[in-house]
C-alpha positions in Angstrom: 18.8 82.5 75.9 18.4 78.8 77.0 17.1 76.7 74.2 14.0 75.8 76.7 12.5 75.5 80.0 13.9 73.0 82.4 13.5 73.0 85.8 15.9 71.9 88.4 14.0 69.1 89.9 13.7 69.1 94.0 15.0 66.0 96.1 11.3 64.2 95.7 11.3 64.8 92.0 14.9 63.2 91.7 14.2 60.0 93.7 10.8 59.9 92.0 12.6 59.9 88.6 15.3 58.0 89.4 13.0 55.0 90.9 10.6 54.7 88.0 13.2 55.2 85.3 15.3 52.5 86.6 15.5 49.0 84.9 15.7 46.7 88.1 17.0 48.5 91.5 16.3 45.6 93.2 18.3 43.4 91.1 21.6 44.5 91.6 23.8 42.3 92.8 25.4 42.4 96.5 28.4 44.2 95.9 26.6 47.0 94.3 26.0 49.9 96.7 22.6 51.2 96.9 21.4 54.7 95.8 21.9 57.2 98.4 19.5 59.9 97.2 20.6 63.0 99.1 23.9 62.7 98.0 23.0 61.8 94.0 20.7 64.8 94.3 23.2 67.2 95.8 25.6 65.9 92.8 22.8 67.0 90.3 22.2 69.9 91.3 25.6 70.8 91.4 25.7 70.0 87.7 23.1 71.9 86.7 24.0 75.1 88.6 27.1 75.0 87.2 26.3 74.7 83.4 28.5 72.1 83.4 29.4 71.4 79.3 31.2 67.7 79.8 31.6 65.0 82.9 34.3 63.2 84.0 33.8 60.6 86.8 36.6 58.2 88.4 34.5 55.1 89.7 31.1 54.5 88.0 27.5 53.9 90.1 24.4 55.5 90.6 26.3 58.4 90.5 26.7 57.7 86.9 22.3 58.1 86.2 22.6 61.6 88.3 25.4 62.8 86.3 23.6 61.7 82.9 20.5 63.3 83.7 22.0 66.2 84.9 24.1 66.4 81.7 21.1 65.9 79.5 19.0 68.7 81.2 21.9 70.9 80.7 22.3 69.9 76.9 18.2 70.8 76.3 19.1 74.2 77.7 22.1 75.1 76.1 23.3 73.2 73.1 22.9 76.2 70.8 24.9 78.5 72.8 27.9 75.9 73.1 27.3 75.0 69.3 27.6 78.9 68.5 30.2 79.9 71.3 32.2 76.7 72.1 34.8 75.0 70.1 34.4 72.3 72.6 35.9 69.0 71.6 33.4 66.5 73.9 29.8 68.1 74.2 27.4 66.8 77.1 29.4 63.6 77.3 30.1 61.5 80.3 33.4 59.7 80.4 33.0 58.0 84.0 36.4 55.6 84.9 36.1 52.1 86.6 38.7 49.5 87.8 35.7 46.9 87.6 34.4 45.8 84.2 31.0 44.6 86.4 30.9 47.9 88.2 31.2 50.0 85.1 28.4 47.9 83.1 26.1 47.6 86.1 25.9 51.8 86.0 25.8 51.8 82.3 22.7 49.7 82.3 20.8 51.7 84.5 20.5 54.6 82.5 17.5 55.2 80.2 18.6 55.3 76.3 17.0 58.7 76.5 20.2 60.4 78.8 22.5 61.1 76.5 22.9 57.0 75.8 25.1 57.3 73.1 27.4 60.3 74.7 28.5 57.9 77.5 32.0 56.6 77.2 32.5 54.0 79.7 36.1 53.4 80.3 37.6 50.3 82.1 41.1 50.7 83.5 43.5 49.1 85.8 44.3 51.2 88.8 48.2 51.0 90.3 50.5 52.5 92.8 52.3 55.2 91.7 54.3 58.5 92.6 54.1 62.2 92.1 55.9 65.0 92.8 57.7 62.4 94.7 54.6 61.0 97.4 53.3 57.8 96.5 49.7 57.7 95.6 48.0 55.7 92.6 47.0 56.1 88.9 44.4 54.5 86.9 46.5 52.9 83.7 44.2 55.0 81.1 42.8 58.0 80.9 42.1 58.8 77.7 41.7 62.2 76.2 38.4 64.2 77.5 37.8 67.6 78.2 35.7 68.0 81.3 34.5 71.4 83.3 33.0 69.2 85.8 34.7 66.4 87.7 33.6 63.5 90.3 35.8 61.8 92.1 34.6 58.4 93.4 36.9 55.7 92.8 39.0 53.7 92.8 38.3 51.6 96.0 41.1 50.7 97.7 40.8 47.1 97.4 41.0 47.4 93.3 44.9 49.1 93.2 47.4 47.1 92.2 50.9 47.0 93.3 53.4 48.7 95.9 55.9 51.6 95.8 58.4 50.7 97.6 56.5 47.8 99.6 53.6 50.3 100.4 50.3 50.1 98.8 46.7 51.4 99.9 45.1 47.7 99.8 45.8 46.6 103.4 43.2 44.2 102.7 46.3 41.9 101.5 47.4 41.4 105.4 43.5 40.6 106.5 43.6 44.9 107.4 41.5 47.2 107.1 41.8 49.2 103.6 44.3 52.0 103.7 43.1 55.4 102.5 42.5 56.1 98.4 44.9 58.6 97.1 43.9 58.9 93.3 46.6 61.5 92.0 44.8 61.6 88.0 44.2 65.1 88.7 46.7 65.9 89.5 48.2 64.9 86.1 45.0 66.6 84.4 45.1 69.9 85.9 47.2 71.6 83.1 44.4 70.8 81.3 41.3 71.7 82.7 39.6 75.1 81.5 39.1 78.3 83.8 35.3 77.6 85.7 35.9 73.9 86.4 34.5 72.0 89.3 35.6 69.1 90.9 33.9 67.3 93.8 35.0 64.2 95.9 32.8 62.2 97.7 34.1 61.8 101.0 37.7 61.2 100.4 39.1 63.8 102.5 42.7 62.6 103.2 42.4 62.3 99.2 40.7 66.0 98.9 43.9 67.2 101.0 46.7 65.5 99.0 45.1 66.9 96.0 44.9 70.8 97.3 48.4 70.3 98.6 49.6 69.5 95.0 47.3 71.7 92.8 49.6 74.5 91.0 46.6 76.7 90.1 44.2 79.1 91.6 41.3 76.9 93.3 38.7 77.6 95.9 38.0 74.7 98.1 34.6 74.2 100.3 33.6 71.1 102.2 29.9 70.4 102.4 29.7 68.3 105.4 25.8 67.6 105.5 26.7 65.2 102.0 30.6 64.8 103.0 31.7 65.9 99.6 34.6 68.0 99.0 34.6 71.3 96.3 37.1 72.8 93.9 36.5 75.3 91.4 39.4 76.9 89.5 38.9 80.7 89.5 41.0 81.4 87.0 41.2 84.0 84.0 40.4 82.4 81.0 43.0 80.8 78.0 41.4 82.7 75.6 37.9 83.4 73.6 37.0 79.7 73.5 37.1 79.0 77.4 36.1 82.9 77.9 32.5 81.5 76.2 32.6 79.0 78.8 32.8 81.2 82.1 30.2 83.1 79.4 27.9 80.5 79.9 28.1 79.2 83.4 27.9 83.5 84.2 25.6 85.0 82.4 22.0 86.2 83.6 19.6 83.8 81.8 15.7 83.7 82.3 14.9 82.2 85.0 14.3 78.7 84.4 
């Protein structure tokens, strides 16, 4: 049974929280996109329907606060079945990836020290132009170890990847162009990883949401929510073994209703 009650807050309730939990909205700086509430609520919910255990996010923002709080609702629920079930080596963390040092910290900031403060790993990476499985694309230079059942993919922009493959990059900014499209391949790289019952959504992205379902090896569905533009994989797989059979455990069975 889930440790406790906690509802799944509607759209109103989110923004509600989100606004009076926030330590300046209005001071952010110009380059910092404002919230866009359907979309950070659609996120959240996703999160929570999905019993999601551990977060990892590529490109930090207010996506960052819906992620946390999702996470730490999750964590009040069901700590003591992943303490007793799971041997799971990152619990109701968030690792969430950023090219920009001031990007990453402005996110970082806006969460209350209630959400799971202390199990946020804020990692800041340079981004470059790569190749896999011979099609160029780009890689963020770290990635360090994290296991995730829940993924968002949101950066990097364009603008922040270094470097060419064979004189092409993605930042057509550099001739006075308009950017070229992001083609983040990290997943790519992960998926050998990632445990039966994990989700992965992109925001927007879709010529990156196609590269990456063209080069997945393992069995995924795919769905594209257009009313939020956010693309969804979730690998229906068999489970490794006991460990991640507890996992599809938890995100399956019939609780209370909560």
């Amino acid at each position: 049974m889930p440790d406790q009650k906690v509802p799944i807050l509607s759209e109103l309730e989110f923004k509600n929280y989100i606004l009076a939990s926030r330590n300046d909205i209005e001071g952010d700086e110009e380059l910092i996109y404002p919230p866009n509430f359907s979309d950070l609520h659609s996120l959240y919910r996703k999160v929570r329907i999905e019993r999601s255990v551990a977060v990892l996010e590529f490109g930090s923002g207010w996506s960052t606060f819906a992620l946390a709080k999702a996470l730490d609702e999750n964590s009040q629920l069901y700590s003591s079945f992943v303490n007793e079930k799971i041997r799971h080596p990152n619990p109701f963390c968030l690792m969430t990836i950023d090219a920009s040092e001031e990007f990453s910290a402005t996110a970082i900031n806006r969460i209350p020290h209630n959400l799971l403060k202390d199990r946020i790993m804020p990692i800041v990476s340079d981004v470059r132009m790569a190749t896999v499985n011979g099609q160029v694309c780009h890689l963020f230079d770290t990635v360090p170890p994290f296991t995730a059942d829940f993924i968002y993919l949101d950066g990097p922009d364009c603008d922040q990847v270094q470097g060419e493959v064979n004189g092409m990059s993605v930042g057509f900014n550099r001739l006075g162009k308009h950017y070229g499209l992001p083609m983040a391949a990290d997943l790519i790289r992960l998926e050998p990883f990632f445990w039966a019952g994990t989700s992965i959504v992109t925001d927007g992205r879709g010529a990156n949401a196609y590269f990456l379902r063209s080069n997945f090896k393992r069995d995924w569905t795919y769905l594209y929510d257009e009313k939020v533009d956010q693309h969804i994989f979730n690998l229906k797989e068999a489970p490794f073994g006991k460990i991640s059979k507890a996992l599809l455990e938890l995100k399956t069975i019939k609780w209370e209703k909560i």
